[in-house]
Structures are given as structure tokens and as C-alpha cells.
N, C-alpha and C positions, 0 to 999 in steps of 0.2 A: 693082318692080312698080308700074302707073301702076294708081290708085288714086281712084275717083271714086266722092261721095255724095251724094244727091240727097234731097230730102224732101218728103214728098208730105202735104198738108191737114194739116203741123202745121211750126214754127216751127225753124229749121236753126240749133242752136246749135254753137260752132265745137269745143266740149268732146267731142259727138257726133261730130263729124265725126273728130276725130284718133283719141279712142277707137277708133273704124272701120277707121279707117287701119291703125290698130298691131294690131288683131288680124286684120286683113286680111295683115298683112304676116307671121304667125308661120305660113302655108303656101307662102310661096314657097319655104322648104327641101323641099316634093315637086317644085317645079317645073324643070325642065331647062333651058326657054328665055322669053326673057321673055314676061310675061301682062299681061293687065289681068283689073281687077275693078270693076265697077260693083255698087254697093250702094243700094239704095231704103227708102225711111223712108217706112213711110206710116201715118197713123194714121186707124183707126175705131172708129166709138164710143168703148170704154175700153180699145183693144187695137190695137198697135203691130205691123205686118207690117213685117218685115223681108227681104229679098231681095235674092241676090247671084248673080250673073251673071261667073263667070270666064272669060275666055276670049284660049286660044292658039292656035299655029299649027296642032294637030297633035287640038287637042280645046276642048270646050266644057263646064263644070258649070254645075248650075244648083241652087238651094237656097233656101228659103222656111219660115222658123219664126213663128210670133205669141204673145206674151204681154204681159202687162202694162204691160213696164217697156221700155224702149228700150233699156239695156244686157245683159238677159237676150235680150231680142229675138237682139243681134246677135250675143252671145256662143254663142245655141245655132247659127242658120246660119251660123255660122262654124265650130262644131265638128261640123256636118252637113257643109258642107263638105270637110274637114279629113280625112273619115271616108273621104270618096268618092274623094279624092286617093289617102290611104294603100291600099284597096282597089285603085282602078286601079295604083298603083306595084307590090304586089302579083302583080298578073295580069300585069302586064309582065314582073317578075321571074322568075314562075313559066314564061312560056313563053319569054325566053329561055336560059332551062333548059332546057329540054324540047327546045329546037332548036341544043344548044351552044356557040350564041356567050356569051360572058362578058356580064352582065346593068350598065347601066350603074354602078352603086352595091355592085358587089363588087367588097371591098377585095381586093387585092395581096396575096400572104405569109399568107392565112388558111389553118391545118391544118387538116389531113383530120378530116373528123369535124365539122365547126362549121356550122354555119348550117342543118344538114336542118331544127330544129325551128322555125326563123324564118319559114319560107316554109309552113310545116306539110305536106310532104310528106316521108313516113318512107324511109329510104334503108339499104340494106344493109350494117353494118359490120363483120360479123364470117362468117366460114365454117370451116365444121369440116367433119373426114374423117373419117368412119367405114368399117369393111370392112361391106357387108351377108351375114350364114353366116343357111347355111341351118338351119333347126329350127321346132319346132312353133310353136304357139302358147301352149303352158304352157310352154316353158322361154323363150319371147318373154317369157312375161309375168314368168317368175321373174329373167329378166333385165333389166327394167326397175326392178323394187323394187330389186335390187341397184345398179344405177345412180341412182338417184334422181331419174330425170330426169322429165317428163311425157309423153314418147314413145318410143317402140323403133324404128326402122325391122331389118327383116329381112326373110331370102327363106323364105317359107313353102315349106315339104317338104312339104305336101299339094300344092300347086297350083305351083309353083315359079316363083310372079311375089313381085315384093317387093311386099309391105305394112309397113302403120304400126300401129302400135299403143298405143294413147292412154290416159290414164284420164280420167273421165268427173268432172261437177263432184261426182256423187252416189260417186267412192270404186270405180267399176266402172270397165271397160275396155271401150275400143270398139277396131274395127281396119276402116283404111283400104284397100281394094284396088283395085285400077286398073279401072275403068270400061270396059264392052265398048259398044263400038256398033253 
């Protein structure tokens, strides 16, 4: 990554400049193709603006923090930066997800099961069979406590469509039926 520092109404020491450099340089692992990054020092009154200006072929970030000190300066727009990368890699990953093609930064030989909670979209891993019989809704219900599960699904004998039937956070039961329009 080509890497340029500039300083604006205060004195360009070369300690700053590298500092810069080297945390400038700990984002180029989000980046794919090469970038640049232009970084400005400017100081007002008793407060150090820092700004960094990255930019590739395919996109452009832009990031500006102020504090006291020149290397808190740089150290937060760099980790503002930093933030904006991993977000964008993110939205990358997520849709090419969503569109099948294999995302560039998934690995090879990963099992089933692994990475749903990375991208934070929940994925379905498990499915069960049940028979839905038909009966009421008191022996639905006497046959959920016997299951111990938090739902029933069955085909009610009054109406003879399936419904669900839940317990409720208060210790009751509720029951789900199919919606007429």
C-alpha cells in the first residue's frame, strides 16, 4: 500500500510519519487490490485533526477523528477506518451469499455448520418429522406436557386444519391456526 503523510500548520516529524505508515499498513489485510492512503496532520489550536483518505479501484473511504495528541489522533482514524473496511467486507460477504457465488475469503474444506454466526445471518441446521393425528385440543395439550417440548403442531378435529400449539411465557397456552383471507 503507497502510503503518504502530509502535515498541515505544525512541524512533520519523521517518528509520526512511520507511526502512520505502520498503522496505515495493519488494513491492508481487508484490501484485495492495491490502494493508497493519504493521511493529513493538521493542527488547531490545542487539537490535532487527523484524516485519511483511502482509495482503490473499485472504492473510496474517507475517516476524520481529533484529539489532543497526534498518535491517539491517528490511532482512532485508523481504527474508524478499519471498522468501515471490515463492515464493507461484510456486505460483500453477505451478498455474495445470498447470490451463490463462493464469497472471496471463504476458506476451502469448511464443514457444514461453521460460519452462519460470522456473517450474523441464522441458517437452518437441523429438521424433524413428525405425523400431524388428529384430536382435540385438551389431549393436544396433554400431549405437549408429555413431550416436553414448547410446541404441539396437530390437526384439530373440530376444524380439521393443523394448528400449533404453544405455551405462553406466563405458563398458559396459546394455539396457532392458519389465517383466512
Amino acid at each position: 500500500m503507497q502510503v503518504s503523510v502530509t502535515f498541515r500548520r505544525m512541524e512533520g516529524a519523521e517518528a509520526v510519519k512511520e507511526y502512520a505508515a505502520s498503522k496505515v499498513a495493519k488494513i491492508n489485510k481487508y484490501l484485495y487490490q492495491p490502494a493508497e492512503a493519504s493521511i493529513v496532520l493538521t493542527r488547531e489550536k490545542h487539537r490535532i485533526i487527523a484524516e485519511i483518505n483511502v482509495t482503490s479501484q473499485r472504492f473510496s473511504l474517507k475517516g476524520q477523528e481529533e484529539t489532543e495528541d497526534v498518535y491517539s489522533a491517528i490511532d482512532l482514524v485508523v481504527d474508524k477506518i478499519e471498522r468501515q473496511l471490515v463492515k464493507r467486507k461484510e456486505k460483500m460477504r453477505r451478498h455474495k451469499a445470498a447470490s451463490g457465488e463462493p464469497g472471496p475469503s471463504e476458506s476451502e474444506g469448511r464443514e457444514p455448520g461453521e460460519g452462519g454466526e460470522e456473517a450474523g445471518v441464522p441458517r437452518i441446521v437441523e429438521t424433524k418429522s413428525f405425523s400431524v393425528k388428529p384430536m382435540s385440543l385438551e389431549e393436544a395439550a396433554m400431549q405437549m406436557r408429555l413431550g416436553g417440548e414448547g410446541f404441539f403442531v396437530f390437526t384439530n378435529v373440530s376444524s380439521g386444519e393443523v394448528n400449533v400449539l404453544y405455551e405462553t411465557e406466563d405458563g398458559n397456552y396459546g394455539v396457532m391456526v392458519p389465517g383466512r383471507e
